[in-house]
mmCIF file of the N, C-alpha and C atoms, coordinates in Angstrom:
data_MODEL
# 
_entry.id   MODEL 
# 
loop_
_atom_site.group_PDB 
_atom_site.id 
_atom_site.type_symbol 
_atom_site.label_atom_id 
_atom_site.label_alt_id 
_atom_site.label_comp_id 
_atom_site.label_asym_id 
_atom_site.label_entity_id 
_atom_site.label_seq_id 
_atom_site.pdbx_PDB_ins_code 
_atom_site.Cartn_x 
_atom_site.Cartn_y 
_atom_site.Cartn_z 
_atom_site.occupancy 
_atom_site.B_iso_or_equiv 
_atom_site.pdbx_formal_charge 
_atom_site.auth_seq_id 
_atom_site.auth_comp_id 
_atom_site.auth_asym_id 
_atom_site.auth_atom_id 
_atom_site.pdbx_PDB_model_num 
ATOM 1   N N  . UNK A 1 1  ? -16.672 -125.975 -58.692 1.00 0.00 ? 1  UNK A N  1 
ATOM 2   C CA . UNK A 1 1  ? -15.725 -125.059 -58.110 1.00 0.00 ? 1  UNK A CA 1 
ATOM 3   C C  . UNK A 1 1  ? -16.288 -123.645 -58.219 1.00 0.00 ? 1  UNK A C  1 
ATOM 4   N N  . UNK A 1 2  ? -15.985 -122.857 -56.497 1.00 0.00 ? 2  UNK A N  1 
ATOM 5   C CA . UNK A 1 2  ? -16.262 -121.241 -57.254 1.00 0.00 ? 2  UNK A CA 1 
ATOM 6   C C  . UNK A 1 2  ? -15.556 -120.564 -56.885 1.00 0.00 ? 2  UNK A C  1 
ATOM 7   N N  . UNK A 1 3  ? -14.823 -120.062 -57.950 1.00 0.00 ? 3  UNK A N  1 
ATOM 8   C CA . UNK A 1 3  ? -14.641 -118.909 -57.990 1.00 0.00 ? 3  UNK A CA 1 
ATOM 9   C C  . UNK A 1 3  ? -14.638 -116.988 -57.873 1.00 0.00 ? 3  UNK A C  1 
ATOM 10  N N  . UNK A 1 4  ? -13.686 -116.474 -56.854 1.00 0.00 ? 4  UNK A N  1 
ATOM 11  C CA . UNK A 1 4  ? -14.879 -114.924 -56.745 1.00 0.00 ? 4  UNK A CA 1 
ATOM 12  C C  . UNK A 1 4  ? -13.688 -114.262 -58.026 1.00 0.00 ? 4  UNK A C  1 
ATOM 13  N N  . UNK A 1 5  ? -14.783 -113.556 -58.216 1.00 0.00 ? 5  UNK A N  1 
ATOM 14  C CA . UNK A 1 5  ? -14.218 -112.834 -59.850 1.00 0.00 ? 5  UNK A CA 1 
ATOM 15  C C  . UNK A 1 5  ? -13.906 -111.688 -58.892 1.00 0.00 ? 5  UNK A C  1 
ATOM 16  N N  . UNK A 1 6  ? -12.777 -110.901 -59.856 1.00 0.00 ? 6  UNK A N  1 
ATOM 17  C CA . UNK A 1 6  ? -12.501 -109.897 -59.606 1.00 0.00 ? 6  UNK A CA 1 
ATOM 18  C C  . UNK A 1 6  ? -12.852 -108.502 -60.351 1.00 0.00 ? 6  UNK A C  1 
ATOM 19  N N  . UNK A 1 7  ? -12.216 -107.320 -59.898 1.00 0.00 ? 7  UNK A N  1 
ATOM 20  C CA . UNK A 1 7  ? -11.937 -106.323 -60.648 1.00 0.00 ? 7  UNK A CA 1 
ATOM 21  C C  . UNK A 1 7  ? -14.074 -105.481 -61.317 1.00 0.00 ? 7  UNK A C  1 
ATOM 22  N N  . UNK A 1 8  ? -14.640 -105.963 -59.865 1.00 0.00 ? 8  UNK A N  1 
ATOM 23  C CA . UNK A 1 8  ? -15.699 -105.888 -60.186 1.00 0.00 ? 8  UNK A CA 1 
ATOM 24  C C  . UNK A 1 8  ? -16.673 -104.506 -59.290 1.00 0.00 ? 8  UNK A C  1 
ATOM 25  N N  . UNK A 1 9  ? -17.543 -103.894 -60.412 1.00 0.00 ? 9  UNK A N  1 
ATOM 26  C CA . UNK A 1 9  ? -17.642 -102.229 -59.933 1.00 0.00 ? 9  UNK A CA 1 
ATOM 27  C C  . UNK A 1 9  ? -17.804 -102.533 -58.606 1.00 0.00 ? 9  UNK A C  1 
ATOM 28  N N  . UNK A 1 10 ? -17.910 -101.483 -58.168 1.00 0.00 ? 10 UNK A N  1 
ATOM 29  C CA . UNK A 1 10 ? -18.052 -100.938 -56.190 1.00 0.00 ? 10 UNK A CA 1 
ATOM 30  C C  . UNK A 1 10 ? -19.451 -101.337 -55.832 1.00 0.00 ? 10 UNK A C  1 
ATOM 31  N N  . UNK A 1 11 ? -19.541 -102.064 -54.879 1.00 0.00 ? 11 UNK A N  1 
ATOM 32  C CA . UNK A 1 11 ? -20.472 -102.614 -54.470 1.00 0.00 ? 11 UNK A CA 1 
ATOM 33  C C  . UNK A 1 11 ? -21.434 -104.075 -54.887 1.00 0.00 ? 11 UNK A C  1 
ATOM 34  N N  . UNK A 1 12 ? -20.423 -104.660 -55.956 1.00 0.00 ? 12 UNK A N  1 
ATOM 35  C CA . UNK A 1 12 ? -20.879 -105.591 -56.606 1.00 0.00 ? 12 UNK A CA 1 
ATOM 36  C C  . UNK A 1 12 ? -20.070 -106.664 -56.554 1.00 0.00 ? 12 UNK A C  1 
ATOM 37  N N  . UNK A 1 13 ? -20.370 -107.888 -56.268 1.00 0.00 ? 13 UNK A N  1 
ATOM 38  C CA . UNK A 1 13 ? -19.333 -109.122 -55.768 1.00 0.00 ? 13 UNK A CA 1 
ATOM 39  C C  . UNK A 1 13 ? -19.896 -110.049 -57.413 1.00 0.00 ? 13 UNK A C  1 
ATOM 40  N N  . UNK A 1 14 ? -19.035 -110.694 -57.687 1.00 0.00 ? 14 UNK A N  1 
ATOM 41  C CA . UNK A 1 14 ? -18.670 -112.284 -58.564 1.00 0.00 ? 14 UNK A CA 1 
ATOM 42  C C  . UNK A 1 14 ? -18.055 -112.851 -57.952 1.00 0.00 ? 14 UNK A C  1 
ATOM 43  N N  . UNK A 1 15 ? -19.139 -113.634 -58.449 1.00 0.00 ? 15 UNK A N  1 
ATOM 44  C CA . UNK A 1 15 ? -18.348 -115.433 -58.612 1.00 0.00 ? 15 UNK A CA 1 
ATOM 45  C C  . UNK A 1 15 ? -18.262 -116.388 -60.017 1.00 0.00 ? 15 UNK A C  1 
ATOM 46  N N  . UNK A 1 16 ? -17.399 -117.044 -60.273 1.00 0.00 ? 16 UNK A N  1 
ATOM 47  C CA . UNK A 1 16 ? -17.618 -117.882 -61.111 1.00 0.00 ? 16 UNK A CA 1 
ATOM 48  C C  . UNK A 1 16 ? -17.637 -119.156 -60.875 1.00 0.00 ? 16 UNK A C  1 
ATOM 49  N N  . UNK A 1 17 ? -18.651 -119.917 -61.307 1.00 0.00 ? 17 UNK A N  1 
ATOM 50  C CA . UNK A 1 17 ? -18.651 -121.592 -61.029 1.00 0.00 ? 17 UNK A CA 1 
ATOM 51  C C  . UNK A 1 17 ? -19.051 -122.624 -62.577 1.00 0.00 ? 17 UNK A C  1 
ATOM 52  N N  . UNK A 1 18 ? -17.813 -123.809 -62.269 1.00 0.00 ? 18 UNK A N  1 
ATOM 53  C CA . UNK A 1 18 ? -17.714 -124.483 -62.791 1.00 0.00 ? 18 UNK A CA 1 
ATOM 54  C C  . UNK A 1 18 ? -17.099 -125.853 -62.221 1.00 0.00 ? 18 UNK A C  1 
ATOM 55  N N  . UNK A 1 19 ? -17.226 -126.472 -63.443 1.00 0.00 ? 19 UNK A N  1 
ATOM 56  C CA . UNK A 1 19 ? -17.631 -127.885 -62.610 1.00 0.00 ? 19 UNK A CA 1 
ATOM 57  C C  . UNK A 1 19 ? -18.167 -127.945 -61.325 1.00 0.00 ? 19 UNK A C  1 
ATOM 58  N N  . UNK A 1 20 ? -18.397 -128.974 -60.177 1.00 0.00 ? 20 UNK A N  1 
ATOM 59  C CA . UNK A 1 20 ? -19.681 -129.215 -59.769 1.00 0.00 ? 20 UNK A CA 1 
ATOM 60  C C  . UNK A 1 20 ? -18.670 -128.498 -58.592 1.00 0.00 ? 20 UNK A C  1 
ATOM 61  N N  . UNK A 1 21 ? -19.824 -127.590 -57.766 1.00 0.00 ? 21 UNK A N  1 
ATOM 62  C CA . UNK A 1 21 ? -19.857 -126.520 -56.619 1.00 0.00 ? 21 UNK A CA 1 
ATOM 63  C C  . UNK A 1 21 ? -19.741 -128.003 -55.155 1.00 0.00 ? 21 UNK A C  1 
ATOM 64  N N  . UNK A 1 22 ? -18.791 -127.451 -54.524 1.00 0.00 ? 22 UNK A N  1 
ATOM 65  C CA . UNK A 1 22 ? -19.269 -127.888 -53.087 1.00 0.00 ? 22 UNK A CA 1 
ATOM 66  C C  . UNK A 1 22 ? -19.174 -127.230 -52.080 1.00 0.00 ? 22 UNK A C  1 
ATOM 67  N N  . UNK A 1 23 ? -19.563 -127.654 -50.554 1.00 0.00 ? 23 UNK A N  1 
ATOM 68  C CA . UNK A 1 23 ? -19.849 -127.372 -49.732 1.00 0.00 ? 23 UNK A CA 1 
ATOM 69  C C  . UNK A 1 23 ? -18.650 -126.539 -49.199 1.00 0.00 ? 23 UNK A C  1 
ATOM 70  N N  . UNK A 1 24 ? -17.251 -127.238 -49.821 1.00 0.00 ? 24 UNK A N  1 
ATOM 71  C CA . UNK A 1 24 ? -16.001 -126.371 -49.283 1.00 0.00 ? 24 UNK A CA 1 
ATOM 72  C C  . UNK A 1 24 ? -16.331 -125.090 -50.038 1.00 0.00 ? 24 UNK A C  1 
ATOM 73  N N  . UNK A 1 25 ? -16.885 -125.083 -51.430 1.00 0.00 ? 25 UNK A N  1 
ATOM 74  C CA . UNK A 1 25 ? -16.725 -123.815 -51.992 1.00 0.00 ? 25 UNK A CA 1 
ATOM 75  C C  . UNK A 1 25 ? -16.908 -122.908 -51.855 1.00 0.00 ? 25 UNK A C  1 
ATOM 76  N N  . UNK A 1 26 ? -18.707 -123.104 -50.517 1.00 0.00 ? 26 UNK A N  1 
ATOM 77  C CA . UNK A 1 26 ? -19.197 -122.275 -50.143 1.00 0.00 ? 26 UNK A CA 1 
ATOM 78  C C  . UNK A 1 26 ? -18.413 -121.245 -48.895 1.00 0.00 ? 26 UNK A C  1 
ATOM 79  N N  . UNK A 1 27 ? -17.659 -122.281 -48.210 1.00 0.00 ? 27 UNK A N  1 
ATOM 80  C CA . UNK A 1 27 ? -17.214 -121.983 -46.806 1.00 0.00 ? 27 UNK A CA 1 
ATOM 81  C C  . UNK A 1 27 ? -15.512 -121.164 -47.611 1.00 0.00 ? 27 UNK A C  1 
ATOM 82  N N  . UNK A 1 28 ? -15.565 -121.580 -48.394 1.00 0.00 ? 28 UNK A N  1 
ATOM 83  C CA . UNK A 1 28 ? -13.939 -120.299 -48.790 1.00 0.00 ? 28 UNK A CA 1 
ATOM 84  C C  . UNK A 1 28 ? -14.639 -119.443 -49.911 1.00 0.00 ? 28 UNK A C  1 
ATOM 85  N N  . UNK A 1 29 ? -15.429 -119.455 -50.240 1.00 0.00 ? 29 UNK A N  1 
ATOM 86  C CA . UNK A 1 29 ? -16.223 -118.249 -51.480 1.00 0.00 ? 29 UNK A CA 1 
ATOM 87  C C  . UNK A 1 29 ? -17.057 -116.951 -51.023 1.00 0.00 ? 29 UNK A C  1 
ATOM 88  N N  . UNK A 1 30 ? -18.448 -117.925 -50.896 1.00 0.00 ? 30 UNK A N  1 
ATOM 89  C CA . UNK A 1 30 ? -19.742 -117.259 -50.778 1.00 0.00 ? 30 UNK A CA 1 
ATOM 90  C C  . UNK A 1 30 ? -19.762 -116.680 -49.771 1.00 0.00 ? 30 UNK A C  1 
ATOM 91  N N  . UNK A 1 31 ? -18.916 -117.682 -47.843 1.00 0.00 ? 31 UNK A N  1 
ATOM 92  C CA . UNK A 1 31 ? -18.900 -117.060 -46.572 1.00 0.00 ? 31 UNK A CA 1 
ATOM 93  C C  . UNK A 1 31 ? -18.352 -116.008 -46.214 1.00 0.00 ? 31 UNK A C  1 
ATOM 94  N N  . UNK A 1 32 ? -16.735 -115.507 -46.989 1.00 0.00 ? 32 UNK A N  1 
ATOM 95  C CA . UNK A 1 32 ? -16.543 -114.133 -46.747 1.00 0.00 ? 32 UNK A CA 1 
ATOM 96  C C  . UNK A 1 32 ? -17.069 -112.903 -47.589 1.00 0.00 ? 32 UNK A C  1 
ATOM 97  N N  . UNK A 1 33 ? -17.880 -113.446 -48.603 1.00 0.00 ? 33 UNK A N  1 
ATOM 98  C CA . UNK A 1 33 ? -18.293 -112.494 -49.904 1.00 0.00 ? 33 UNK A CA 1 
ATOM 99  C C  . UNK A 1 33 ? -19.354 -111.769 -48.912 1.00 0.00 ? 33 UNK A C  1 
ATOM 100 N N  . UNK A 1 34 ? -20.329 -112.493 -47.650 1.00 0.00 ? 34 UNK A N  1 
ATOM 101 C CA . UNK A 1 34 ? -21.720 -112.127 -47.497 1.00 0.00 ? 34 UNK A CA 1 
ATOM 102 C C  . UNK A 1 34 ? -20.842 -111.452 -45.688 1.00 0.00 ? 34 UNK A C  1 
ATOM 103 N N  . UNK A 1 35 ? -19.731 -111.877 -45.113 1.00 0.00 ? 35 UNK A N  1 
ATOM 104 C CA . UNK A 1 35 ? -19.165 -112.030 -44.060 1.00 0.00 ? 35 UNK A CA 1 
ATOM 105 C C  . UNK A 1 35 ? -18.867 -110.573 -44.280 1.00 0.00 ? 35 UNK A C  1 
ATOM 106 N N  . UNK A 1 36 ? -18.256 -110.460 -45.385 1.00 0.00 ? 36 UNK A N  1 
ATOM 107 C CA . UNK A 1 36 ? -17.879 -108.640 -45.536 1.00 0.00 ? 36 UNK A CA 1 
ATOM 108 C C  . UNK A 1 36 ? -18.917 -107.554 -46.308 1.00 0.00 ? 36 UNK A C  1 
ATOM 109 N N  . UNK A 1 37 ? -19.880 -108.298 -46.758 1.00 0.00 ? 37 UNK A N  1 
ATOM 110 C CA . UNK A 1 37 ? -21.077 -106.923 -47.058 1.00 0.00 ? 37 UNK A CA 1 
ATOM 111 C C  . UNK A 1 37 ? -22.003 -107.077 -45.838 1.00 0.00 ? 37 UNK A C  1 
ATOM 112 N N  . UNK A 1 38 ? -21.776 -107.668 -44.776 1.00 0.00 ? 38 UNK A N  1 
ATOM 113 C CA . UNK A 1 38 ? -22.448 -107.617 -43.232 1.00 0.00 ? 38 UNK A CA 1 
ATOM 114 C C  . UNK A 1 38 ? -21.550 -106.855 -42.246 1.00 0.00 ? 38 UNK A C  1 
ATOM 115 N N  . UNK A 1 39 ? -20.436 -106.833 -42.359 1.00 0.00 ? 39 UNK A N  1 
ATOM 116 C CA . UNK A 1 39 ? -19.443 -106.128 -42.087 1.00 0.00 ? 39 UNK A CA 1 
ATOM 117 C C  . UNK A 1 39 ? -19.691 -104.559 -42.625 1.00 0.00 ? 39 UNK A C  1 
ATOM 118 N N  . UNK A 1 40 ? -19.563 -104.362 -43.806 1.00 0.00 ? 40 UNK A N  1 
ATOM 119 C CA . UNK A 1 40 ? -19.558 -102.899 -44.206 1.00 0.00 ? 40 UNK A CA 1 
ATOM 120 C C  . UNK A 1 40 ? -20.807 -102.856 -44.149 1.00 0.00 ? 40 UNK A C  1 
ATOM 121 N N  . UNK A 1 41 ? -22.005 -103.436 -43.798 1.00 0.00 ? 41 UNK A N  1 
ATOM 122 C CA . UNK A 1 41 ? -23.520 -102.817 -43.445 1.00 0.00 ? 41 UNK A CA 1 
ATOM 123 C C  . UNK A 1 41 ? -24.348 -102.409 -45.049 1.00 0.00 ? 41 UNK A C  1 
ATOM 124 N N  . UNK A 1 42 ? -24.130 -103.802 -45.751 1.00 0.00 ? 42 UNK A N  1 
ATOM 125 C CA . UNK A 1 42 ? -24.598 -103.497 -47.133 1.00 0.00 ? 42 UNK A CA 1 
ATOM 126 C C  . UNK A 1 42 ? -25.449 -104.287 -47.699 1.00 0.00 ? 42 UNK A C  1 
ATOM 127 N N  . UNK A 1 43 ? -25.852 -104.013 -48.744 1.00 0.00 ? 43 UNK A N  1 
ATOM 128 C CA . UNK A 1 43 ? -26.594 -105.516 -49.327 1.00 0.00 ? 43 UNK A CA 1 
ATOM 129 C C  . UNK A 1 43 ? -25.993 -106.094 -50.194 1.00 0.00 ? 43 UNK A C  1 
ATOM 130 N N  . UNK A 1 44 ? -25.679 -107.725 -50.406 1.00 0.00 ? 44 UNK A N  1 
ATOM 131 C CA . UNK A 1 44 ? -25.222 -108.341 -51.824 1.00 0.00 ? 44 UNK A CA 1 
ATOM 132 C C  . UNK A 1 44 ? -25.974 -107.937 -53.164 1.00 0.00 ? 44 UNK A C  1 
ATOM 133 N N  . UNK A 1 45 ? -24.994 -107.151 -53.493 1.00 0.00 ? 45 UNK A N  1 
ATOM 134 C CA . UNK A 1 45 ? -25.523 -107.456 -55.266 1.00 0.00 ? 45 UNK A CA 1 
ATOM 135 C C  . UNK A 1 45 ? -24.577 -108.454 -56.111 1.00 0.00 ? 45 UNK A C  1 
ATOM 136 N N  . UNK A 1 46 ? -24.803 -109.805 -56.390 1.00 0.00 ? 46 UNK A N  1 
ATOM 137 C CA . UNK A 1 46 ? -23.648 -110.778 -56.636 1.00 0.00 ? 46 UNK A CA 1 
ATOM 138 C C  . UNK A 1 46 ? -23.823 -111.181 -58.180 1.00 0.00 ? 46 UNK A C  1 
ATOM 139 N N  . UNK A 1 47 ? -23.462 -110.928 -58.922 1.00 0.00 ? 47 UNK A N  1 
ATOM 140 C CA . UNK A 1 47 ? -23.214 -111.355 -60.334 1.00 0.00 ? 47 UNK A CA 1 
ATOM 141 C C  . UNK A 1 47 ? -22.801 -112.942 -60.417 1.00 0.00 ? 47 UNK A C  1 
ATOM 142 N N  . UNK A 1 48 ? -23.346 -114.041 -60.836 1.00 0.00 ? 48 UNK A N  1 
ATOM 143 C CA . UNK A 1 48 ? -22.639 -115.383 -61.246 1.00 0.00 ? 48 UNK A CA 1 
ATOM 144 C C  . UNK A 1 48 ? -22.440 -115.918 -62.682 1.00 0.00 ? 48 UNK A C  1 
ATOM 145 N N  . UNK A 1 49 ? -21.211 -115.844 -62.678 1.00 0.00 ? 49 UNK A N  1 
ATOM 146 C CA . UNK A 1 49 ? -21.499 -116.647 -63.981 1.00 0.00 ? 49 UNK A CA 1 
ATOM 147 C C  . UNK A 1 49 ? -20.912 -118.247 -63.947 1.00 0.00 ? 49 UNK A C  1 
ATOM 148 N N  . UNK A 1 50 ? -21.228 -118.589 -64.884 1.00 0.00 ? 50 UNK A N  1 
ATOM 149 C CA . UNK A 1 50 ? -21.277 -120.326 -65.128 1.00 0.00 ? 50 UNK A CA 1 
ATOM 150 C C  . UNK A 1 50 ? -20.835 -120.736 -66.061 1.00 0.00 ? 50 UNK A C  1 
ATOM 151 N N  . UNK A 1 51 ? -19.680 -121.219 -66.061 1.00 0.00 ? 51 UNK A N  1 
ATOM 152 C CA . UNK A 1 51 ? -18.847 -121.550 -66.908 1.00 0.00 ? 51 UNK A CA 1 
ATOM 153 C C  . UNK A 1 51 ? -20.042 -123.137 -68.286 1.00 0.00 ? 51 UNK A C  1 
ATOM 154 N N  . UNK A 1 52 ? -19.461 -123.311 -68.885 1.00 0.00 ? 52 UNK A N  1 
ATOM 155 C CA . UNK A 1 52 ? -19.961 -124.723 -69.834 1.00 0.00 ? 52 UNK A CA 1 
ATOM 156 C C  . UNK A 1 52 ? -19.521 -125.698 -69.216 1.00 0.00 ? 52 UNK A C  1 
ATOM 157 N N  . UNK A 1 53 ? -19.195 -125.400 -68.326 1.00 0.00 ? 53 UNK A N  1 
ATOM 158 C CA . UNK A 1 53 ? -18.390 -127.216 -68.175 1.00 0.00 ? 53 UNK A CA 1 
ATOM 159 C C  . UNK A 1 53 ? -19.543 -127.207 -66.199 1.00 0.00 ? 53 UNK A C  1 
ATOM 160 N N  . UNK A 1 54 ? -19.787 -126.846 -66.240 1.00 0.00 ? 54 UNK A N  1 
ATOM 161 C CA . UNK A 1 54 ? -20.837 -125.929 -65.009 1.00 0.00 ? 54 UNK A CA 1 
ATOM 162 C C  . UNK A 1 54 ? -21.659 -127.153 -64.384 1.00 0.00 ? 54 UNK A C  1 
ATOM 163 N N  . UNK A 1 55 ? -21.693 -128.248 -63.940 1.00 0.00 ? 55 UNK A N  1 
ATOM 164 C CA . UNK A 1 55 ? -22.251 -129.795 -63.688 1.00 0.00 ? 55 UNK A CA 1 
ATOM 165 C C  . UNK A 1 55 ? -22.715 -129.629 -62.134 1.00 0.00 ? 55 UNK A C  1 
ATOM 166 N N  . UNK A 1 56 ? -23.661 -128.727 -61.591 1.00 0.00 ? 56 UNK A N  1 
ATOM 167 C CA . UNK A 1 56 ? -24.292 -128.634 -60.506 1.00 0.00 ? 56 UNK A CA 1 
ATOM 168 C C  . UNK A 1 56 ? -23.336 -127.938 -59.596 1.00 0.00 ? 56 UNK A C  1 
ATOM 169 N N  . UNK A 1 57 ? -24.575 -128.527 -58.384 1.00 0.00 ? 57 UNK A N  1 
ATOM 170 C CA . UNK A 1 57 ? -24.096 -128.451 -57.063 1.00 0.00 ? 57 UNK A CA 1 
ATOM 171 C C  . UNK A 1 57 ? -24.069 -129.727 -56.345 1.00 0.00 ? 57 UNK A C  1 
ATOM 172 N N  . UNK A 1 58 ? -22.912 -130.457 -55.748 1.00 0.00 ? 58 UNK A N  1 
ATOM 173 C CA . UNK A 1 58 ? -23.136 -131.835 -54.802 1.00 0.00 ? 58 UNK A CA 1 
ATOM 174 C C  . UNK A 1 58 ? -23.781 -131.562 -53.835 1.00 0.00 ? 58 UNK A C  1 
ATOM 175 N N  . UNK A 1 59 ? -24.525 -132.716 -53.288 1.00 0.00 ? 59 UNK A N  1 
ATOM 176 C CA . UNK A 1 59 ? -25.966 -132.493 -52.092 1.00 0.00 ? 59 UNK A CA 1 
ATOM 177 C C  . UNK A 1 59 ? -25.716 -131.569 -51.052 1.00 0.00 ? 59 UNK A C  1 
ATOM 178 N N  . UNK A 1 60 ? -24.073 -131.843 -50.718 1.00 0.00 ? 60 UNK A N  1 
ATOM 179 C CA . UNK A 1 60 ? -23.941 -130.775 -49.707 1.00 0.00 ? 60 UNK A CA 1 
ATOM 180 C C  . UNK A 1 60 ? -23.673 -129.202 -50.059 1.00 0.00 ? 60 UNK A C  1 
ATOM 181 N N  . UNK A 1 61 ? -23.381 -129.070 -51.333 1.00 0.00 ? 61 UNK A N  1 
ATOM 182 C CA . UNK A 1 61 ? -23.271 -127.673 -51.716 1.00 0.00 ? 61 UNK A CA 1 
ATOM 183 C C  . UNK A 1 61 ? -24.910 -127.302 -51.518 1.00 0.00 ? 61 UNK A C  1 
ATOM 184 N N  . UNK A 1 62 ? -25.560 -127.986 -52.046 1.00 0.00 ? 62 UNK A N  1 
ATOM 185 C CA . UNK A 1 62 ? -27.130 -127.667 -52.290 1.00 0.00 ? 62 UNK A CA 1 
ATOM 186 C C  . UNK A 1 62 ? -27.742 -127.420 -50.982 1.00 0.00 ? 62 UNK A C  1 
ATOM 187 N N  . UNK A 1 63 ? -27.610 -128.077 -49.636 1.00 0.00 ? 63 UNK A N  1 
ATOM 188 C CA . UNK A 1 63 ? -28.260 -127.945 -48.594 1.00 0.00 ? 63 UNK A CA 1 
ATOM 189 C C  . UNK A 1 63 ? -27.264 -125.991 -47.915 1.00 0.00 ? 63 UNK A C  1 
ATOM 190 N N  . UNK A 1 64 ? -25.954 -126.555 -48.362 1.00 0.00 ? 64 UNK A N  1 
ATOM 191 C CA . UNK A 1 64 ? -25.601 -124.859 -47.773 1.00 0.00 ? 64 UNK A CA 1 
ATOM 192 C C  . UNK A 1 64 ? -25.932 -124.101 -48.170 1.00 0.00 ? 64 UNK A C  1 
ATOM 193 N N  . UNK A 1 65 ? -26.085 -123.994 -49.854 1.00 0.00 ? 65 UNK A N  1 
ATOM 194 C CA . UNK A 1 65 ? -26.688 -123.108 -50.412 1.00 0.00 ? 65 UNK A CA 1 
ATOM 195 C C  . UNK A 1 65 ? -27.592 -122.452 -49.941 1.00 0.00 ? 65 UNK A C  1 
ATOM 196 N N  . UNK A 1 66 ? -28.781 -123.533 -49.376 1.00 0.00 ? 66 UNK A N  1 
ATOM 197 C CA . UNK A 1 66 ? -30.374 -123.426 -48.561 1.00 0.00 ? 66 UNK A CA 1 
ATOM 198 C C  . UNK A 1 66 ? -29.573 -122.444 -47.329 1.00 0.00 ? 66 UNK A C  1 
ATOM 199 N N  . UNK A 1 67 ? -29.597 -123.317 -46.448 1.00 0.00 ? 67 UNK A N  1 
ATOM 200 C CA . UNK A 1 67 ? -29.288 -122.744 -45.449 1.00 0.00 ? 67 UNK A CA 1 
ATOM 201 C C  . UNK A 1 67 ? -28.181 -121.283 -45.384 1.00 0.00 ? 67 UNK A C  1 
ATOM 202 N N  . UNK A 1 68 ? -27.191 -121.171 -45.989 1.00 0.00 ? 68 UNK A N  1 
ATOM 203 C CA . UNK A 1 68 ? -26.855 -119.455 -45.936 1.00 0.00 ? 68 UNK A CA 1 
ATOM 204 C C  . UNK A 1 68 ? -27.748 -118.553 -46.562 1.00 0.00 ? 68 UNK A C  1 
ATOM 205 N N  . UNK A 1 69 ? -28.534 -118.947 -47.315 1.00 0.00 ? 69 UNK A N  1 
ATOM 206 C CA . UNK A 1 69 ? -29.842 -118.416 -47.879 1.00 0.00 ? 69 UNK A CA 1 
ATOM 207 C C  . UNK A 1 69 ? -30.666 -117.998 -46.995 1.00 0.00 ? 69 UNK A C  1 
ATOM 208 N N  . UNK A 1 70 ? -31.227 -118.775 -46.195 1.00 0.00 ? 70 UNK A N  1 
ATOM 209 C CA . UNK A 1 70 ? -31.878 -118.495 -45.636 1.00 0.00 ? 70 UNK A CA 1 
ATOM 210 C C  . UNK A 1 70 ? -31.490 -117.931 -44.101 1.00 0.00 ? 70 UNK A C  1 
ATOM 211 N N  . UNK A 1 71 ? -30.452 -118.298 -43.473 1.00 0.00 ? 71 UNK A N  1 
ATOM 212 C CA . UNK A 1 71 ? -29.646 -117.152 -42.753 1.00 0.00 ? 71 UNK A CA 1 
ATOM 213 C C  . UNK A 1 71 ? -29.651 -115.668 -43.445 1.00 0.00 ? 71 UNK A C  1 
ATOM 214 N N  . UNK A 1 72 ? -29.026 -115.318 -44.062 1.00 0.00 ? 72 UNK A N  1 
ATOM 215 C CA . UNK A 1 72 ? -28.547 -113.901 -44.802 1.00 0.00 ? 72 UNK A CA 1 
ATOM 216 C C  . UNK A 1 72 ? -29.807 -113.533 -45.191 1.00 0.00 ? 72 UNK A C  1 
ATOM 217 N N  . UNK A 1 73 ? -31.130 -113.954 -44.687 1.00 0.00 ? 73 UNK A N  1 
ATOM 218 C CA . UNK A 1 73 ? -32.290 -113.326 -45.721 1.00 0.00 ? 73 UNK A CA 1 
ATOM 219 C C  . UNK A 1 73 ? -32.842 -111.719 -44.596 1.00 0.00 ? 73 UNK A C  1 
# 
């Protein structure tokens, strides 16, 4: 699961993830985090943290991962 953290300085996005990340997580998390620093004409500076209980990414989190990666580059 991820989580976007809040209450975080100006210009700096969180997330938190725990237990295992998926592909939905990306598409309600990571997509408006990068959707609105393309919007305001900025660069991600993204802080993550990872909880202990933190058990990957499922295959499809892992291939989006790739691929918005390598979009947003």
């Amino acid at each position: 699961m991820l989580e976007e953290l809040k209450n975080m300085p100006a210009g700096v996005d969180g997330i938190r993830a725990s237990g295992t990340v998926t592909r939905e997580d990306y598409d309600v998390v990571v997509e408006p985090i990068l959707e609105g620093a393309r919007r305001d004409g900025r660069r991600v500076r993204l802080l993550a943290q990872f909880e202990p209980d933190f058990a990957g990414l499922a295959p499809r989190a892992a291939w989006e991962g790739l691929r918005v990666g390598m979009h947003h580059l």
